[in-house]
C-alpha positions in Angstrom: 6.6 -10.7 -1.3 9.9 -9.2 -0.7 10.5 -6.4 2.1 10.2 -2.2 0.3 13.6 -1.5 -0.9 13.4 2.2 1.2 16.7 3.3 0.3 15.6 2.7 -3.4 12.2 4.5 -3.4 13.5 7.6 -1.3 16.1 8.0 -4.2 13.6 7.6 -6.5 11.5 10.4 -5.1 14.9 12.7 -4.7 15.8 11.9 -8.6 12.2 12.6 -9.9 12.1 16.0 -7.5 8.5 14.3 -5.6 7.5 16.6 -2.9 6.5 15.3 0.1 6.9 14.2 4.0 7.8 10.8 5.6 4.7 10.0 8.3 4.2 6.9 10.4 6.7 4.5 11.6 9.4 5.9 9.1 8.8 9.5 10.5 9.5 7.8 13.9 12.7 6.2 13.0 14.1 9.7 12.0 13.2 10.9 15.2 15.0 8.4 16.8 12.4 5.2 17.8 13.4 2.0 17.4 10.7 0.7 15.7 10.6 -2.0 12.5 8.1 -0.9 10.0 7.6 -2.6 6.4 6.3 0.7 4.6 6.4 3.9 3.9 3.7 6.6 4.7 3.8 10.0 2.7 2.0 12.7 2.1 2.4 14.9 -0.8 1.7 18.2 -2.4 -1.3 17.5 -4.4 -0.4 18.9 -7.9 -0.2 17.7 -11.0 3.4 18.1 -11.7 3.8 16.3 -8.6 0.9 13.5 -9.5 3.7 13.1 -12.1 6.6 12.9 -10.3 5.2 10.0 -7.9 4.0 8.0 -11.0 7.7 8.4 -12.3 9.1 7.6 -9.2 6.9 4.3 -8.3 6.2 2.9 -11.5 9.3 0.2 -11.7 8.2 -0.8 -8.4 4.6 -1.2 -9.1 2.9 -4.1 -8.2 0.7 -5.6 -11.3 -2.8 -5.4 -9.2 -6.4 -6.2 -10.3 -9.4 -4.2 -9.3 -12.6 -6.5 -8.8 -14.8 -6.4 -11.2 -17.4 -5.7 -8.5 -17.8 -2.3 -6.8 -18.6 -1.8 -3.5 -20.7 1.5 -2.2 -18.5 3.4 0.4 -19.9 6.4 1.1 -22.4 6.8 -1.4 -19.7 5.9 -4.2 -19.7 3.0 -6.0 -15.5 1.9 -5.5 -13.4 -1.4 -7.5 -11.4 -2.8 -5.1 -8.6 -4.8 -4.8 -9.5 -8.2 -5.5 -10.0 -11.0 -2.8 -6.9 -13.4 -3.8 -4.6 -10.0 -4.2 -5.9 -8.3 -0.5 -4.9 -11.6 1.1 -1.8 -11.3 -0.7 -1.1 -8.0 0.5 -2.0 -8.9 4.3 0.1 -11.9 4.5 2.9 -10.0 3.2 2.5 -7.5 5.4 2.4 -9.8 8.8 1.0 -7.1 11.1 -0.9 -8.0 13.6 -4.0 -6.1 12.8 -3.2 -7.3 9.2 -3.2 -11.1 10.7 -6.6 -10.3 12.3 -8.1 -9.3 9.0 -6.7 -12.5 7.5 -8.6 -14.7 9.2 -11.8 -12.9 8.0 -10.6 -12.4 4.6 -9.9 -16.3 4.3 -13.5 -17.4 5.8 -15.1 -14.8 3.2 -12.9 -17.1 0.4 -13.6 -20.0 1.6 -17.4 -19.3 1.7 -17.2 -17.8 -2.2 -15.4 -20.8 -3.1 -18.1 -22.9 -1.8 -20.8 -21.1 -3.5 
């Protein structure tokens, strides 16, 4: 999976008039850090003409994903999920450490469904 194009989305969220903050490792780098981060945090103003906006803004960029067909109860809500095959995906792509860590758990639990 290719590296965010960040110059691409931020223009994106400028043309389409999305309101909202950097956070996280980008929010760092404009404050001077040297720090290498693969994606962007955000927070937004949570209304519907913005919902829009973001939509707008994200949807040439946005990856074709499959929810599992099984939910999972988090906090007394019954959740879909990102499948197995597309989380692993997501965590190899992102190469993180913690993300490495999760890997290795994520590939015994595939390895285990594949056997069963």
């Amino acid at each position: 999976m290719p590296d965010l194009d960040f110059e691409k989305i931020l223009n994106a969220f400028e043309n389409e008039g999305v309101q909202y903050i950097l956070v996280g490792g980008m929010a760092a780098i404009g404050h001077g850090v040297d720090y290498a981060t693969k994606d962007i945090d955000f927070c937004y103003q949570r209304k519907n003409e913005n919902f829009a906006a973001i939509i707008r803004a994200l949807k040439p960029s946005n990856p074709r994903l499959r929810a599992k067909d099984d939910k999972f109860n988090f906090y007394g809500f019954m959740v879909k999920t990102l499948s197995l095959e597309d989380l692993i995906k997501a965590k190899q792509a992102a190469g993180r450490t913690k993300d490495k860590l999760h890997l290795l758990e994520l590939e015994a639990i595939r390895e285990k469904e594949n056997e069963g």
